[in-house]
C-alpha positions, 0 to 999 in steps of 0.5 A, a space after each residue: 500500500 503506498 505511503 499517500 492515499 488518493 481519494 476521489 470526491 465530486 463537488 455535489 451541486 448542493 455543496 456548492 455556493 452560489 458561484 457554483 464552487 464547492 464550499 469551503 466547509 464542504 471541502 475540509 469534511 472531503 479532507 477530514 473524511 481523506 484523512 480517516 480513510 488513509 489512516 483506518 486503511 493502515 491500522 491507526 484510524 478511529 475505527 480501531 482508536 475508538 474501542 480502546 478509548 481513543 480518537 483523534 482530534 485536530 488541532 491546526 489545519 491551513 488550507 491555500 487554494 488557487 481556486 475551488 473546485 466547480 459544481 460537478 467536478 470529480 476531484 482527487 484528495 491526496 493525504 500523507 503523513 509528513 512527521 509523526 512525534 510523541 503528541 502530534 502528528 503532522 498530515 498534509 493534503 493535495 488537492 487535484 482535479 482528473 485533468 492534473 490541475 492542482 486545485 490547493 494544498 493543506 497542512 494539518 497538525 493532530 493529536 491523539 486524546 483519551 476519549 474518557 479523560 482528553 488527555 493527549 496519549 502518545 501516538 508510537 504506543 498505538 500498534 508499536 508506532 506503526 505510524 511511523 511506517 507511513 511517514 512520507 517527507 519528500 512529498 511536496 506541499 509548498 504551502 507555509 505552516 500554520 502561524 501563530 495568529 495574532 490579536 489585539 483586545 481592541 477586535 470587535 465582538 462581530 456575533 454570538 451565536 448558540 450551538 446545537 444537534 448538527 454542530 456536535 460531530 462523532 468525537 463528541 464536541 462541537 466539529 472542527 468544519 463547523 467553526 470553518 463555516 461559522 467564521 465564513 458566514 461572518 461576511 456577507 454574501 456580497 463579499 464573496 461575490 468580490 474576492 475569493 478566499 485565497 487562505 484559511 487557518 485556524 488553530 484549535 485552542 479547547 473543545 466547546 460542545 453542543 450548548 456552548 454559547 459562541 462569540 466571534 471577535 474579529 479585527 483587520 490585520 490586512 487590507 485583504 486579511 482578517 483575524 477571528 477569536 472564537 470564545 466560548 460561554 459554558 452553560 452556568 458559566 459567566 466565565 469566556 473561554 478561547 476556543 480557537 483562532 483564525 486568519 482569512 486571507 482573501 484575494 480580488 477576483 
C-alpha cells in the first residue's frame, strides 16, 4: 500500500455556493473524511482508536487554494503523513482535479486524546508506532505552516451565536468544519461575490460542545486579511473561554 492515499470526491451541486464552487466547509469534511480513510486503511484510524478509548482530534489545519473546485467536478484528495512525534502528528493534503490541475494544498497538525479523560496519549504506543511506517517527507506541499495568529483586545465582538444537534460531530464536541463555516458566514454574501478566499487557518485552542454559547471577535490585520477569536460561554458559566483562532486571507477576483 503506498505511503499517500488518493481519494476521489465530486463537488455535489448542493455543496456548492452560489458561484457554483464547492464550499469551503464542504471541502475540509472531503479532507477530514481523506484523512480517516488513509489512516483506518493502515491500522491507526478511529475505527480501531475508538474501542480502546481513543480518537483523534485536530488541532491546526491551513488550507491555500488557487481556486475551488466547480459544481460537478470529480476531484482527487491526496493525504500523507509528513512527521509523526510523541503528541502530534503532522498530515498534509493535495488537492487535484482528473485533468492534473492542482486545485490547493493543506497542512494539518493532530493529536491523539483519551476519549474518557482528553488527555493527549502518545501516538508510537498505538500498534508499536506503526505510524511511523507511513511517514512520507519528500512529498511536496509548498504551502507555509500554520502561524501563530495574532490579536489585539481592541477586535470587535462581530456575533454570538448558540450551538446545537448538527454542530456536535462523532468525537463528541462541537466539529472542527463547523467553526470553518461559522467564521465564513461572518461576511456577507456580497463579499464573496468580490474576492475569493485565497487562505484559511485556524488553530484549535479547547473543545466547546453542543450548548456552548459562541462569540466571534474579529479585527483587520490586512487590507485583504482578517483575524477571528472564537470564545466560548459554558452553560452556568459567566466565565469566556478561547476556543480557537483564525486568519482569512482573501484575494480580488
Amino acid at each position: 500500500m503506498d505511503k499517500i492515499g488518493r481519494y476521489e470526491f465530486m463537488a455535489e451541486p448542493f455543496h456548492c455556493d452560489f458561484t457554483h464552487k464547492l464550499f469551503m466547509g464542504h471541502l475540509g469534511n472531503h479532507l477530514l473524511n481523506a484523512a480517516d480513510f488513509h489512516s483506518t486503511e493502515r491500522g491507526f484510524g478511529m475505527n480501531y482508536l475508538n474501542p480502546i478509548h481513543k480518537t483523534w482530534v485536530l488541532s491546526r489545519l491551513a488550507l491555500e487554494m488557487e481556486e475551488m473546485p466547480a459544481q460537478y467536478d470529480k476531484f482527487l484528495v491526496e493525504t500523507w503523513v509528513e512527521s509523526a512525534m510523541k503528541y502530534f502528528t503532522n498530515r498534509n493534503f493535495r488537492v487535484v482535479g482528473r485533468d492534473g490541475r492542482v486545485y490547493g494544498y493543506g497542512r494539518s497538525v493532530w493529536a491523539m486524546i483519551d476519549t474518557d479523560s482528553r488527555q493527549p496519549q502518545d501516538i508510537f504506543a498505538i500498534r508499536d508506532g506503526a505510524i511511523n511506517d507511513w511517514i512520507e517527507s519528500e512529498h511536496e506541499c509548498p504551502i507555509e505552516k500554520s502561524s501563530r495568529v495574532k490579536m489585539n483586545n481592541g477586535a470587535e465582538l462581530r456575533r454570538t451565536i448558540d450551538t446545537y444537534y448538527n454542530d456536535v460531530d462523532v468525537n463528541g464536541h462541537v466539529n472542527s468544519v463547523k467553526y470553518i463555516e461559522h467564521v465564513l458566514d461572518l461576511f456577507p454574501v456580497s463579499w464573496y461575490s468580490e474576492y475569493h478566499l485565497r487562505r484559511f487557518e485556524i488553530a484549535y485552542v479547547a473543545e466547546s460542545h453542543g450548548g456552548d454559547k459562541l462569540s466571534f471577535y474579529v479585527e483587520q490585520t490586512g487590507e485583504e486579511e482578517y483575524c477571528v477569536r472564537i470564545a466560548k460561554s459554558e452553560e452556568n458559566s459567566e466565565n469566556d473561554v478561547e476556543v480557537c483562532r483564525c486568519k482569512l486571507c482573501f484575494v480580488k477576483k
